[in-house]
N, C-alpha and C positions, 0 to 999 in steps of 0.2 A: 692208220699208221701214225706213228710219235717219233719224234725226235729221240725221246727216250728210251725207246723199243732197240734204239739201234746202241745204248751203251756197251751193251757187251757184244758188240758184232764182233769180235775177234777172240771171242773166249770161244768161237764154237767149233765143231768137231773136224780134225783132220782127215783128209781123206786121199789117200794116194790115187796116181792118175792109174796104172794097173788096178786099183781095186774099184775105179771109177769104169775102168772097160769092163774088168768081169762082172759087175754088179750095177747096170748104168739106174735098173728101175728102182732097189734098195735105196741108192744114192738120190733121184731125182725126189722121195720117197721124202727123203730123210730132207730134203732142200725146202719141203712144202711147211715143212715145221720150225725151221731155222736154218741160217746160213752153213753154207759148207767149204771150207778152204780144201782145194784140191792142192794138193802139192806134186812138183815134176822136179826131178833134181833140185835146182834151188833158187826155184822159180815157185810163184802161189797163187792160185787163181778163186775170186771168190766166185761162189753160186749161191747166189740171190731170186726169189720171186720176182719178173718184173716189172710185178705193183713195188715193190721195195725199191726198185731200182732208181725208177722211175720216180717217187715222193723223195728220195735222196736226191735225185739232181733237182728237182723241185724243189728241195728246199735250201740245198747251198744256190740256185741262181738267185731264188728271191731274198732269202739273207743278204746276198751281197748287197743288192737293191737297196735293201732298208739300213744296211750298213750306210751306204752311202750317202740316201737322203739322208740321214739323222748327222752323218756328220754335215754337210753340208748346212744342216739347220743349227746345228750347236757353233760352226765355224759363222756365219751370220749374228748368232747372240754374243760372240766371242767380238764383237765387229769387223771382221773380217769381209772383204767385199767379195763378195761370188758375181758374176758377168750372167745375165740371161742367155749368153751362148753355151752357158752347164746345162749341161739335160736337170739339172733340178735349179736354175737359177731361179725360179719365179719364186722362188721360195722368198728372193730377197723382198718382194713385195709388205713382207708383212710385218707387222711390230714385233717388239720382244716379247712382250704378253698373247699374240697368237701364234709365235714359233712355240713358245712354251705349250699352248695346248696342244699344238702339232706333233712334240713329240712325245706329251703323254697320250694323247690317243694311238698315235703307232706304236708305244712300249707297252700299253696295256693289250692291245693285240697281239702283239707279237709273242707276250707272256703265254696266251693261250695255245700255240702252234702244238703243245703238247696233251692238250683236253681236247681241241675242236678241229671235225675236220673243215669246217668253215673260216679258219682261221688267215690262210693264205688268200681266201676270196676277200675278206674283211680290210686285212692291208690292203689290198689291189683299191678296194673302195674306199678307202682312207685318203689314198694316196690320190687318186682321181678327184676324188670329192675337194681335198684341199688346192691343187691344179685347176679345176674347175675357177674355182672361188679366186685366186689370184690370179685367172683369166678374165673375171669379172672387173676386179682392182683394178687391174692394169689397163681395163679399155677406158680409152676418153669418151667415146659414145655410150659407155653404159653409164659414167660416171655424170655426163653432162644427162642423161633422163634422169638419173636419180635426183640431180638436183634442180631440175628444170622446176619452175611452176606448174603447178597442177588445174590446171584447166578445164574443170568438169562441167559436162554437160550435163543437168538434170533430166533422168528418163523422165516421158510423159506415161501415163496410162493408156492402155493400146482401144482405140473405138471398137466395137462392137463389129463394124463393117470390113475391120481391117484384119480381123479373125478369119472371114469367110473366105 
């Protein structure tokens, strides 16, 4: 299911709540191939599949989501100071040229939400993977082994006896 499958969700066929009683399997019939607007005085009730239903709230929660981070990332390149107490604050971690990849990799994603149904996992990973990464940034312990000296120890060749 696409984002664009749902353009004309409201062009589709009316259906009175009487001709919904007398005809409830016609109607459920008719529901499996497109939406159906029931109407009761002057009141409207849609009937949707609830894979449809369900990809619909799926898709406005996670929209909001990437509404958010992106602004969040553009308020940042804008210099604007986000606090690490935003659910997206760690964002601030990063320079101007990795905010920028950041939000072309999440708008080339997001582009796809109407070709792919892996499109919503993708952002989810996007979004984790960059989190991740400026969970790495931000730690002083990983920052101090990164730049620690490297202190190798050269393998020896393992004896014959130390096989057995």
């Amino acid at each position: 299911m696409s984002i664009g499958n749902f353009g004309n969700i409201y062009s589709d066929e009316l259906i009175t709540a009487t001709e919904l009683n007398r005809q409830p399997g016609r109607v459920l019939d008719k529901a499996l191939e497109r939406p159906i607007t029931i109407t009761r005085n002057d009141q409207s009730f849609a009937l949707l599949r609830r894979e449809e239903v369900t990809f619909l709230v799926q898709a406005a929660t996670q929209s909001k989501a990437v509404f958010e981070v992106l602004t969040v990332a553009f308020s940042l390149l804008l210099g604007k100071e986000i606090g690490f107490e935003h659910p997206y604050g760690w964002l601030s971690v990063f320079d101007s040229d990795d905010l920028q990849d950041f939000i072309k990799d999440l708008s080339e994603a997001f582009r796809l939400i109407d070709f792919s149904s892996q499109a919503w996992d993708m952002i989810d990973a996007i979004i984790h993977e960059w989190h991740e990464s400026a969970i790495a940034i931000a730690s002083p312990e990983l920052a101090a082994a990164f730049s620690a000296e490297i202190d190798e120890i050269p393998l020896t060749k393992p004896s014959a006896q130390s096989i057995v």
